[in-house]
N, C-alpha and C positions, 0 to 999 in steps of 0.2 A: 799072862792072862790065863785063867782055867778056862777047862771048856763048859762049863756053866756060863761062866760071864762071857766065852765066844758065842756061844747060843743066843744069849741074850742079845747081844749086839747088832749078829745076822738077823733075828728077830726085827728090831727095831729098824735096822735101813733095809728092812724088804717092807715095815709097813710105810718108812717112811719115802720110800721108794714111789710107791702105790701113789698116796698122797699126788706127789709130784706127776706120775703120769695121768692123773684124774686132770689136774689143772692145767695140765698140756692137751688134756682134749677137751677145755671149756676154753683155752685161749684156740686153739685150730679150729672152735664151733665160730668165736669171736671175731677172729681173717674170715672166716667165707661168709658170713650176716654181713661183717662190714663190706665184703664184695657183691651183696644181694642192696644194700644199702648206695650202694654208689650204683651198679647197674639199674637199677629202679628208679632214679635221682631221688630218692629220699632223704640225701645226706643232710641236706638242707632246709629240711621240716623244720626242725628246733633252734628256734631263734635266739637261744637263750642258755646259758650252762648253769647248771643249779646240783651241783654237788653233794649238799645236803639233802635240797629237798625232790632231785629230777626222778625218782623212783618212782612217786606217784604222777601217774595221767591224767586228765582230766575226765572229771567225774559226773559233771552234768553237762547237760546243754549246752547253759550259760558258761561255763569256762572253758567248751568245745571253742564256743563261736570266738570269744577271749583270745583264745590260741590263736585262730586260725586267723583273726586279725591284725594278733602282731606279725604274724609269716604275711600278711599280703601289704604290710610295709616295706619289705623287701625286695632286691631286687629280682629275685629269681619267679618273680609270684609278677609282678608289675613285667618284667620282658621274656617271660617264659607259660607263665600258669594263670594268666589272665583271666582265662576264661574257667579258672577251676572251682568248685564250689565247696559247702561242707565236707560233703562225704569220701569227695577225690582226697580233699586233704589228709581225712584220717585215715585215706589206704595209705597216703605215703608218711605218715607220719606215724605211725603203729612201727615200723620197720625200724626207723630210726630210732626209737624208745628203746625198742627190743635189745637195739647193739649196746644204749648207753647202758641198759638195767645190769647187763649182761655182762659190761665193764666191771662194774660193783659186783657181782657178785661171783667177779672171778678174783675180785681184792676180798674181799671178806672168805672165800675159799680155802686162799694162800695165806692170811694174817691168823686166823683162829687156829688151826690146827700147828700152823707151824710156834704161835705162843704154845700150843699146850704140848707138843714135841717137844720144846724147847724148856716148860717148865720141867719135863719127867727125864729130860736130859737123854734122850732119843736122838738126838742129832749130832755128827761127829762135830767136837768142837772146832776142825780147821771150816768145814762147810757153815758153821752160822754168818761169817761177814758174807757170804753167797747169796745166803739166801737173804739179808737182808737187801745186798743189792738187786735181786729180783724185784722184791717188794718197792723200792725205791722206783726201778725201771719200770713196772706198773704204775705206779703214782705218776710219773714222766710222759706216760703214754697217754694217762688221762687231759691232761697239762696240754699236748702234744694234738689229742683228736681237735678238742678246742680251738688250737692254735687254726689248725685247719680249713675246721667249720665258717672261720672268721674270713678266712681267704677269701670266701663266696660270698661272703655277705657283705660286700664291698659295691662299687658299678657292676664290675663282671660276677656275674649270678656261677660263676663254676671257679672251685677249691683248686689252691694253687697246684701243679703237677709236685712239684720241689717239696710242700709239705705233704702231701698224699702219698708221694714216695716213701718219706720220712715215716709217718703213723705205721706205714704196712711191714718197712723193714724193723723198725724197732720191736714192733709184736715178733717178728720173725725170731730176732734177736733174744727176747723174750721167753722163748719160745723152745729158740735151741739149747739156750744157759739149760731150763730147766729138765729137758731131754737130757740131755748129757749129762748131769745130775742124777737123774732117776739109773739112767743106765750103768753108774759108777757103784750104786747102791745095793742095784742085784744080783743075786748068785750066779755062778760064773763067772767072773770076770778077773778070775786072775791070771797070772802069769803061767804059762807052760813051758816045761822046762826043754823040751826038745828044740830041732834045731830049726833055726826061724829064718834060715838065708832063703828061700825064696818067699814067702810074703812078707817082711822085714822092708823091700823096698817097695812094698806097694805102700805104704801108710804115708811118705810126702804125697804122691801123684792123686789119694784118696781124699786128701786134705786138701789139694789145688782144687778137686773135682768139687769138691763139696763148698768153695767159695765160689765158683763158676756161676754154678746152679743161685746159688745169693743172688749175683753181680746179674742173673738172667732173668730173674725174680725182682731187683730194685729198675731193672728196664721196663719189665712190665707195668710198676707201678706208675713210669711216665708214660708208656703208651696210654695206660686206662685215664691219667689225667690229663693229657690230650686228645682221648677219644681218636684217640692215631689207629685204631683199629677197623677205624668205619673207613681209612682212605685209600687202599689197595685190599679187595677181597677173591684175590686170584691166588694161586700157589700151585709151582715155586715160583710163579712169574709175578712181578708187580707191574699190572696191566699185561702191555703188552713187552715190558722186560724184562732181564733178568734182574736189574739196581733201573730202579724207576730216577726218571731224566733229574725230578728235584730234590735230589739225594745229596747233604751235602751245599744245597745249592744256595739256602738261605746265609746272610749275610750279621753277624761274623759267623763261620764257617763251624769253632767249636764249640759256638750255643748252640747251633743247628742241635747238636747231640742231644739236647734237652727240652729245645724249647718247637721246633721246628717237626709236625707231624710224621709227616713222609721219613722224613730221617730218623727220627725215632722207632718207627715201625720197622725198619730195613733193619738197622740197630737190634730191633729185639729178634727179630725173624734169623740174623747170622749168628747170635749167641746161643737161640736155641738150638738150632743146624748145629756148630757148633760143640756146644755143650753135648748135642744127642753122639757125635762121632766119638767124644774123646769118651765117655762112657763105655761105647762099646767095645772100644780097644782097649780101657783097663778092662773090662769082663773079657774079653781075649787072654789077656795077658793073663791075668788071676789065676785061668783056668789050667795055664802052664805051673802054679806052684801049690806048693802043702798048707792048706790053710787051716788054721785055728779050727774049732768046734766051732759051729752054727755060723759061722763068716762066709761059708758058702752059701748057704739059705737067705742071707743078707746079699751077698750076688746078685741072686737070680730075681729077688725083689725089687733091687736097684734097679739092675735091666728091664725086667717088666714095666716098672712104674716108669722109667723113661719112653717107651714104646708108649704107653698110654700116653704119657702128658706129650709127647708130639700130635698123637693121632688127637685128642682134643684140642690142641692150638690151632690145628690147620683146619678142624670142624668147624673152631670157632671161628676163625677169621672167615670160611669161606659163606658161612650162615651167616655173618653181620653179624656176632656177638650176640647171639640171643641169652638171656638172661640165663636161667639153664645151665648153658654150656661155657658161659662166662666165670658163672661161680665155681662149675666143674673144674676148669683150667687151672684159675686160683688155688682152689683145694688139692689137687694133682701135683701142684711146682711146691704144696707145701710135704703132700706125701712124699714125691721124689727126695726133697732135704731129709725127710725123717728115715730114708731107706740110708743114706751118705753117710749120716752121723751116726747108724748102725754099724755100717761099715768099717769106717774110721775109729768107733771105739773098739769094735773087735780086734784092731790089729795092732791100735793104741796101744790097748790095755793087755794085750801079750805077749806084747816086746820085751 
């Protein structure tokens, strides 16, 4: 390869680099609207999935009132919103538009540009099945909110925990594919040739960590679908214990894990503990070895950001989840991942 066509090349996976981080902060606007969306109970505005045509809102009156007649078919409207009128409904249904438009137009985002990278030959040819499986996992998501939506729309007026969980970690998922991506793409990232025995064994324990923070992030997504967060707002104690008496206690013992409030909440409160300890002891440890360029900076970032997303979990829960602070949290547990997967490619990718 000459370095004319090396030029070129770095040229091309720094624009398309870009690209990629553009749409990794229309999917992370897309997690915290969807968490403004469910904190609100908005989720359940739109009665209806229109693919084609759900772009457009309704435009007069007469299709307001249309709308808002098929939501009071429902049951969230009949044992919930009874008393709501016109105008309540299109505070909560505006919200809920916003996340679905916003779906679209973070597909059309990823599909146009990466056709026309793809025509100008811009994109490494091992990375195109990548990205076409992003775009698939997009379409799956959509597929996926849906599935959801429909949860609620049954007897019980609230979306099932098990698919809520699902919708949030798939975008996660989503999310990190395409981070990792972006970050494979940018300058810097090669190999250094000196010697690498002491952060060498940080990249398994960096990769544990950064599945942890997941597995802490897919608990959350059942506390928020059991509103398991409204049932102990003390800390560190639940009430007046330390593991509140119905922990555990529901019957069978390892649905409890899922299905059962209190134990849910416990569940997520010792993985963030947890998750917050084993962090600090890899930044401990780290700080014992020679590390790469800029994987320090990525550090001090990880630790920050996990110091905040504790100090707002225990905000949150001790406030009753106000909306705010709810969305904060969400947005936080996705910051802290995007600090990990920094992390873990710096040391990845110069091994």
């Amino acid at each position: 390869m000459t370095e004319h066509t090396s030029m070129q090349q770095g040229n091309s996976n720094y624009q398309v680099a870009i690209w990629l981080l553009v749409v990794c902060a229309l999917v992370f606007t897309m997690v915290v609207v969807g968490g403004l969306t469910r904190l609100t109970g908005s989720g359940l505005s739109m009665v209806e999935w229109q693919p084609a045509t759900g772009f457009i809102p309704p435009l007069s009156e007469a299709e307001w009132q249309e709308t808002f007649d098929k939501y009071r078919q429902f049951p969230e409207f009949i044992n919930i919103n009874r008393d709501m009128d016109l105008a309540g409904f299109k505070d909560i249904f505006w919200l809920e538009f916003i996340h679905r438009v916003l779906g679209r137009i973070i597909g059309l985002a990823f599909l146009l540009p990466f056709l026309y990278f793809l025509a100008r030959r811009m994109i490494p040819a091992k990375l195109t099945p990548r990205m076409i499986l992003m775009f698939a996992l997009g379409g799956m998501q959509g597929v996926l909110g849906w599935y959801m939506v429909k949860s609620g729309l049954v007897d019980d007026p609230h979306v099932s925990q098990y698919r809520l969980t699902a919708h949030l970690m798939l975008a996660v998922m989503i999310y990190a594919l395409m981070f990792w991506t972006a970050l494979g793409l940018l300058p810097g990232n090669r190999k250094d040739a000196g010697d690498d025995s002491g952060w060498n064994r940080l990249a398994w324990p960096a990769i544990l960590l950064t599945l942890l923070v997941a597995l802490t992030m897919s608990s959350g997504g059942l506390v928020a679908g059991l509103k398991a967060g409204l049932v102990y707002n003390t800390f560190p104690l639940m009430g007046d214990a330390l593991i509140a008496p119905g922990v555990y206690a529901a019957a069978p013992w390892y649905a409890a894990a899922f299905e059962d409030a209190i134990t849910v909440q416990f569940n997520h409160r010792l993985l963030a503990i947890v998750t917050f300890i084993l962090i600090v002891v890899f930044w401990l440890r780290a700080r014992k070895a020679t590390l790469p360029d800029g994987t320090g900076m990525a550090m001090q970032l990880m630790l920050g950001m996990a110091m905040v997303q504790v100090a707002l979990g225990i905000t949150t829960l001790i406030m009753r989840v106000p909306v705010q602070l709810g969305a904060a949290h969400q947005a936080g547990a996705l910051l802290l991942l995007t600090s990990l997967l920094i992390v873990v490619h710096r040391l990845v990718s110069n091994r």
